[in-house]
N, C-alpha and C positions, 0 to 999 in steps of 0.2 A: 490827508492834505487836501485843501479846498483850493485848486490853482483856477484864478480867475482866466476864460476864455475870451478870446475878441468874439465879440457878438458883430453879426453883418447888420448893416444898417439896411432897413427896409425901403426899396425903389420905390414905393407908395408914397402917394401925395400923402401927406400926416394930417392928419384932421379929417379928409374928405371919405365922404358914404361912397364906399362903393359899390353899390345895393340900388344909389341914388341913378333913376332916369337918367339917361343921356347916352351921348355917343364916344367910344373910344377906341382910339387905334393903338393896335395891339402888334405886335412882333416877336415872335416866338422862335427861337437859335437852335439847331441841332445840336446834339453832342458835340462838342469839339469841331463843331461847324464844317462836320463831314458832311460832302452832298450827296443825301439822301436820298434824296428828292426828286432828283434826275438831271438837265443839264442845259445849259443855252445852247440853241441854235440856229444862227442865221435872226437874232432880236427876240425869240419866240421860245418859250419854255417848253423841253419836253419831258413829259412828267417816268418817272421810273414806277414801276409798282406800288412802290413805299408813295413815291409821290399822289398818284394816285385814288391811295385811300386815303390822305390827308387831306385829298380834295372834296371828295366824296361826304370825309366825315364833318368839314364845313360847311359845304351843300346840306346835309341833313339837319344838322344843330338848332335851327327852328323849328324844326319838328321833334326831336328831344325834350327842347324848354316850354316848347309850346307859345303861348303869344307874350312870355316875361325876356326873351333873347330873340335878337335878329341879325341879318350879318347883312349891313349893306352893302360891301367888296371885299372884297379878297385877292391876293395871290400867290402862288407857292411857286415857291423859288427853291435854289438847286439846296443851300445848306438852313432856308431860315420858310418862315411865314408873314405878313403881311395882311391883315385882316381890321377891317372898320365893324363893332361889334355895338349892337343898340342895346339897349338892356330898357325890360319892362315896356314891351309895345309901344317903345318909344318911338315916333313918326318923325319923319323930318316935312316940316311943310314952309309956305312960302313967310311965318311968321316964328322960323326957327323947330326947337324940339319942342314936340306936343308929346307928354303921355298919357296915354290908353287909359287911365285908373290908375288907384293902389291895386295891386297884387300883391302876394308870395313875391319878395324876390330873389335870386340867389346873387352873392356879392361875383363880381368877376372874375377873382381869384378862382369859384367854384366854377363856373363855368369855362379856364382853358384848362384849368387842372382836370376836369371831365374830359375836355376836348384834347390833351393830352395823352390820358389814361386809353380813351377808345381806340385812338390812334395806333396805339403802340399794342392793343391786345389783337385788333382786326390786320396789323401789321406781320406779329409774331403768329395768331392762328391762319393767313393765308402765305406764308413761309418767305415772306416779304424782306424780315429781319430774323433774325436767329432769335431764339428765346434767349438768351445771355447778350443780347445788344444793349445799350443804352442809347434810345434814341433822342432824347431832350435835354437840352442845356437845364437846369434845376427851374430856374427864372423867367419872366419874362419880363418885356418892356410895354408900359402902357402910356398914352398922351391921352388925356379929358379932352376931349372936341368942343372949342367955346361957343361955335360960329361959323355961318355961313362959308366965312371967306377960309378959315381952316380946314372945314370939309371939303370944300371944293379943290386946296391945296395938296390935301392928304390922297385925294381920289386919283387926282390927276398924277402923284406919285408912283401910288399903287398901280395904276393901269401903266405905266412908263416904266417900269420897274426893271421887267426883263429886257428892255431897250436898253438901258443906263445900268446894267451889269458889272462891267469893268469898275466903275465909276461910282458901286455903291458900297458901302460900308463892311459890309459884308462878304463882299467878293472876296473869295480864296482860288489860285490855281488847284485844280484838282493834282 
């Protein structure tokens, strides 16, 4: 018997390269948007272990990719992520995105799915999570950064982030 499945429709913009130069902000959900990660307090994130090497392995990620991935901001919050990611030595300067050259690129998909996988192996091998955890939501969410006045809007979120807690999308009572 051949029974037809619902197939999930793909969050991806349709048609667009995502290999292609530019900037994009990216949001990554834990598991069942358990807080992982650690917890508010007093406006100010404080990171738990697991949080920690989440941090860490963002901090590194342009030394992974080398000069095709760079991570403008970030923030890790108690159940999600938060991350402005360049792809392809992309620059931001005063006439917009400039890239670096053609290179090798990796589409972004490959890139939080790596930045997933490290996470969750340097998690489970420094006994952060159990080996039988599932630390990530399957998905993530991505916006294309067109312009100035976007970046600047996504920035100013991201650094506000842990201030505007209660108030984000996100927020779950522990």
């Amino acid at each position: 018997m051949n029974e037809q499945f619902p197939q999930r429709k793909s969050p991806r913009l349709q048609g667009y390269d995502y290999t292609q130069s530019g900037a994009y902000f990216v949001t990554i959900c834990t598991y069942q948007r358990v807080h992982t990660f650690g917890h508010i307090h007093d406006d100010t994130m404080v990171l738990s272990a697991c949080g920690k090497i989440a941090c860490r392995e963002l901090e590194s990620m342009p030394d992974y990719w080398g000069d095709r991935v760079d991570i403008d901001l970030f923030v890790v919050m108690p159940n999600h992520i938060h991350v402005i990611v360049l792809l392809v030595g992309t620059r931001f300067s005063a006439s917009g995105f400039v890239a670096d050259g053609q290179k090798a690129v990796p589409t972004l998909g490959h890139v939080i799915g790596a930045y997933k996988s490290g996470v969750t192996r340097m998690a489970r091998k420094s006994g952060a999570i159990s080996k039988y955890d599932t630390l990530w939501q399957t998905r993530f969410h991505d916006h294309i950064i067109r312009n100035d006045r976007e970046l600047n809007d996504i920035r100013s979120y991201v650094v506000n982030n842990p201030a505007q807690w209660r108030e984000d999308t996100f927020f779950t009572q522990r």
